[in-house]
C-alpha positions in Angstrom: -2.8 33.7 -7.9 -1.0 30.2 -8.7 -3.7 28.3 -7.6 -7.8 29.0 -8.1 -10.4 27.4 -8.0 -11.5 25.8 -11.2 -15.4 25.6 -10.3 -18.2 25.4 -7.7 -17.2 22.4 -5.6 -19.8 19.4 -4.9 -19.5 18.6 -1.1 -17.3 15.8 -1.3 -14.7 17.7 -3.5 -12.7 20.9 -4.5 -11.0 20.5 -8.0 -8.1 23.4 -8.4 -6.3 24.0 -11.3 -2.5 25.2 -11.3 -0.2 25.3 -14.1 -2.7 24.1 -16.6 -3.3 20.9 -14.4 -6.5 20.0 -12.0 -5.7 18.5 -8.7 -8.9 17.0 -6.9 -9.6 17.3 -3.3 -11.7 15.0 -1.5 -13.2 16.7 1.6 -14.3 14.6 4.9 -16.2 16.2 7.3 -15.2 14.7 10.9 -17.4 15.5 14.1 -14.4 15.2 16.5 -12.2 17.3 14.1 -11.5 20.8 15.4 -10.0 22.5 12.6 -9.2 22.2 9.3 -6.3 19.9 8.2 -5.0 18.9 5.0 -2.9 15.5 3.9 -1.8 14.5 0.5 -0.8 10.8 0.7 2.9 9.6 -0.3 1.5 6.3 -1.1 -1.1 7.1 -3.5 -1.4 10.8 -4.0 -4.6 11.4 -2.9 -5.8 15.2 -1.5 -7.8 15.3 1.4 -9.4 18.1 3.3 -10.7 17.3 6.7 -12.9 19.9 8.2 -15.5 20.5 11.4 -18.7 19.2 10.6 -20.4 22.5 10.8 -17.6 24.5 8.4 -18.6 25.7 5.2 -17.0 24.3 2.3 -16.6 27.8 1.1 -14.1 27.5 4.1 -12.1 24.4 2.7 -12.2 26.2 -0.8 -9.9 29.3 0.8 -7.9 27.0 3.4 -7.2 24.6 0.2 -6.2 27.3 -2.2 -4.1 29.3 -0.1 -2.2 26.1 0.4 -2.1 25.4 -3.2 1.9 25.5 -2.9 2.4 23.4 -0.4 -0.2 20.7 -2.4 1.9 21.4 -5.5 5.1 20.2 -3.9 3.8 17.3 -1.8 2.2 15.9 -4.8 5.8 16.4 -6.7 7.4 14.0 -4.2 4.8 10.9 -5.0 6.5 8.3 -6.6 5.1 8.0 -10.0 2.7 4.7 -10.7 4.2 1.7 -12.3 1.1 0.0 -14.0 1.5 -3.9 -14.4 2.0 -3.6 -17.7 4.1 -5.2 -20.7 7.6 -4.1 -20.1 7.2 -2.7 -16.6 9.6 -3.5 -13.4 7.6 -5.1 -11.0 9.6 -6.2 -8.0 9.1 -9.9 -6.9 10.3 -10.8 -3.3 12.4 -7.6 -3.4 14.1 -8.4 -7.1 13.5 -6.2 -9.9 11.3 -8.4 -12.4 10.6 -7.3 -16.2 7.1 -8.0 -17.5 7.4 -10.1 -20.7 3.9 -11.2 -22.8 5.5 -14.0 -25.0 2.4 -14.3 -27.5 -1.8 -13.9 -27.2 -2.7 -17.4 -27.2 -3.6 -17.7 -23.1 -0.9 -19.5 -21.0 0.5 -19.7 -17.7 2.6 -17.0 -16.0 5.8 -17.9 -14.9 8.9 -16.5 -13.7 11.9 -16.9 -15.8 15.6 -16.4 -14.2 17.7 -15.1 -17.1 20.1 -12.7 -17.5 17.3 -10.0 -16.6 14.9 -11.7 -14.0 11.3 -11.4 -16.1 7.6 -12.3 -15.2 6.2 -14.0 -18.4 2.6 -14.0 -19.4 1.2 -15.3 -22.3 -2.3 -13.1 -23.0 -3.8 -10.4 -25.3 -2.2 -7.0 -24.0 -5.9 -6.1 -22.4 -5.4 -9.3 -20.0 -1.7 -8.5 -18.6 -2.4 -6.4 -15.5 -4.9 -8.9 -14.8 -3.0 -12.1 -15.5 0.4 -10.4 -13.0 -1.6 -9.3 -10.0 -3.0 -13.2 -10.6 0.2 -14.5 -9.8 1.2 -12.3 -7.5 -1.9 -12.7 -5.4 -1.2 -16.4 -5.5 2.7 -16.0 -4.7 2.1 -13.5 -1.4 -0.5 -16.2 -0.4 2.1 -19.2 -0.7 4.5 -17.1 1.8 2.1 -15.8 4.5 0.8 -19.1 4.7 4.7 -20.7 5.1 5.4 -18.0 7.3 2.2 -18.4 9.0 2.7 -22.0 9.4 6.5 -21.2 10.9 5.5 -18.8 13.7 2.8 -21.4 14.4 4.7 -23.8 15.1 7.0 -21.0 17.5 4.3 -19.3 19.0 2.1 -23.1 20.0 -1.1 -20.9 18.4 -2.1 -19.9 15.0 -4.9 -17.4 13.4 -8.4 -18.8 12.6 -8.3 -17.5 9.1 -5.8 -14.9 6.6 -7.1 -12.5 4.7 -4.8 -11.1 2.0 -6.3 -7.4 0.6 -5.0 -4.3 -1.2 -4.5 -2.0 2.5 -3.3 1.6 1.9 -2.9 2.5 6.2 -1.4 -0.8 7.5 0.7 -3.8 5.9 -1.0 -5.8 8.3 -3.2 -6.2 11.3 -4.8 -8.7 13.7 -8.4 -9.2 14.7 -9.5 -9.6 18.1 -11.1 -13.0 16.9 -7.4 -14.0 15.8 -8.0 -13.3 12.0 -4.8 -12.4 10.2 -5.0 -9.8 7.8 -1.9 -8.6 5.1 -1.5 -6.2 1.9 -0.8 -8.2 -1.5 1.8 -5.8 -1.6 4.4 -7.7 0.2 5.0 -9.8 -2.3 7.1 -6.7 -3.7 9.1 -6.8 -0.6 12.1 -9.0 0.7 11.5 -12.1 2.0 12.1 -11.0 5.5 10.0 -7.9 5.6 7.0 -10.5 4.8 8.5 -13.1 7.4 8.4 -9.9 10.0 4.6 -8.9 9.3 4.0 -12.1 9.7 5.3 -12.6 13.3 4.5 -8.8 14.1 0.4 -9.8 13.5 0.7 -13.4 15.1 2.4 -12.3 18.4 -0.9 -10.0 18.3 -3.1 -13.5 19.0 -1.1 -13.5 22.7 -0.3 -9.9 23.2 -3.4 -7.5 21.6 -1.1 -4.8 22.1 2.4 -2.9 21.8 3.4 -3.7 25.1 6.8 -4.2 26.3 5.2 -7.9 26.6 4.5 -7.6 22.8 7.9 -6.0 21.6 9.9 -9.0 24.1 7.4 -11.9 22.6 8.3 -10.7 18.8 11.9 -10.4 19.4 11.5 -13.9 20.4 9.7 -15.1 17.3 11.4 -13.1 14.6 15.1 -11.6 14.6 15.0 -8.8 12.1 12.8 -6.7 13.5 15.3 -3.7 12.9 16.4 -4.5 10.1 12.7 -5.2 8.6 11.2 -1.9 10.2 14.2 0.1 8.8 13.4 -1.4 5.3 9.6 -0.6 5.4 10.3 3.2 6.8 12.7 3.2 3.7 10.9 2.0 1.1 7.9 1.0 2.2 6.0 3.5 0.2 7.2 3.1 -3.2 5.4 0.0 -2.8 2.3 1.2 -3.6 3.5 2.8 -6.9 2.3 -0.9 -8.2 -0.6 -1.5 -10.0 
C-alpha cells in the first residue's frame, strides 16, 4: 500500500507517511457537512479532511489513505515556499527584487535599481525576514492608502478604517460598517491588480453585493477589471509562496 498510516491519529489530525515522507492532515468536523471531503490548498499546501460531525475518525483515516495518490500529486503542484531570505526573489509591485544584507550593523532597507533590481537590508542574518516583511508591510500600506484616497475621491465616499493582514481565502473584503480589509500580499502584485482590489472593496461601501449594480459601478471606478482578474486567476497563487 503506497500510503499507511504512520500512527493513531489525535482528533484534529491524521499523519501518513508515503515514500519515506509524513504528510499531515488536519481534520474539521462540520455539522452541515454531509460527507467526507478532502482539499489540499494550492496556496499553502495545507491537507484538510472535512467530515460529519458524528463520523469516526477511523472513517477519515480509510477515506484519507485510500486517497493517498491523489494527496501525493496535489501536494506536487504547490509552488515551493520562497522564504524572505538573503538572496531570495521577492517580487516588489510585480518586479522580480533580489534580497541583499549589505553588512550587520542595523540600517534602513531600501530598494536599489541596478542592473538586477535588489531589496537591501542592513541586519544580522536572524533579523532579515523580519526587517523585508517590515518594508513591505509599510510599502502595501503607502498604495492602498493612495489608491484608497483615488477611488475616494471617484466614488464621493471612503471606508472608516483599512486593515492590512496576511488573508489566505480572499485578497480583500468589505465590512458592513465600511471597514476595508486587504492581504500584505499585494504588494507582490502589479500596480494595477492592487489599484483593482482596491476599487473592487470600495464600490462594496455603495453596493454590499455582486450585483449587476456592483459589476456596472466598478467598471466605472476602475478600467482593468479584466485584465486584473485575469492576472490574479494566473498568478494569484504563487503569491503566497512568500514568506
Amino acid at each position: 500500500m503506497p500510503f499507511a498510516l504512520l500512527r493513531r491519529p489525535d482528533p484534529d489530525h491524521l499523519d501518513i507517511v508515503h515514500a519515506g515522507e509524513t504528510y499531515r492532515i488536519a481534520v474539521r468536523r462540520r455539522p452541515t457537512a454531509r460527507r467526507l471531503t478532502l482539499r489540499v490548498s494550492a496556496a499553502t499546501g495545507e491537507v484538510v479532511i472535512t467530515l460529519p460531525a458524528r463520523s469516526a475518525i477511523s472513517t477519515a483515516q480509510r477515506f484519507a489513505v485510500s486517497h493517498g495518490g491523489w494527496i501525493a500529486a496535489r501536494l506536487a503542484r504547490v509552488p515551493e515556499r520562497v522564504p524572505l531570505a538573503e538572496g531570495a526573489m521577492v517580487p516588489l509591485r510585480g518586479v522580480p527584487h533580489r534580497i541583499v544584507r549589505r553588512g550587520s550593523r542595523s540600517g534602513i532597507t531600501r530598494i536599489e535599481e541596478a542592473a538586477e533590481p535588489t531589496l537591501s537590508v542592513s541586519c544580522g542574518p536572524e533579523h532579515v525576514a523580519r526587517r523585508v516583511r517590515a518594508f513591505l508591510d509599510e510599502a502595501v500600506r503607502a498604495d492602498l492608502a493612495r489608491a484608497v484616497t483615488h477611488y475616494t475621491a471617484k466614488l464621493g465616499q471612503g471606508p472608516v478604517r483599512i486593515t492590512v493582514r496576511d488573508t489566505r481565502s480572499r485578497w480583500g473584503s468589505c465590512t458592513a460598517g465600511g471597514a476595508l480589509n486587504f492581504s500584505w500580499r499585494l504588494i507582490l502584485a502589479p500596480p494595477f491588480v492592487l489599484d483593482y482590489l482596491v476599487a473592487h472593496e470600495m464600490a462594496h461601501l455603495r453596493e454590499m453585493n455582486h450585483s449587476a449594480r456592483f459589476w456596472t459601478l466598478l467598471g466605472q471606478l476602475c478600467p482593468e477589471v479584466d485584465a486584473a482578474e485575469a492576472w490574479l486567476k494566473r498568478n494569484g497563487t504563487a503569491l503566497h509562496r512568500y514568506g
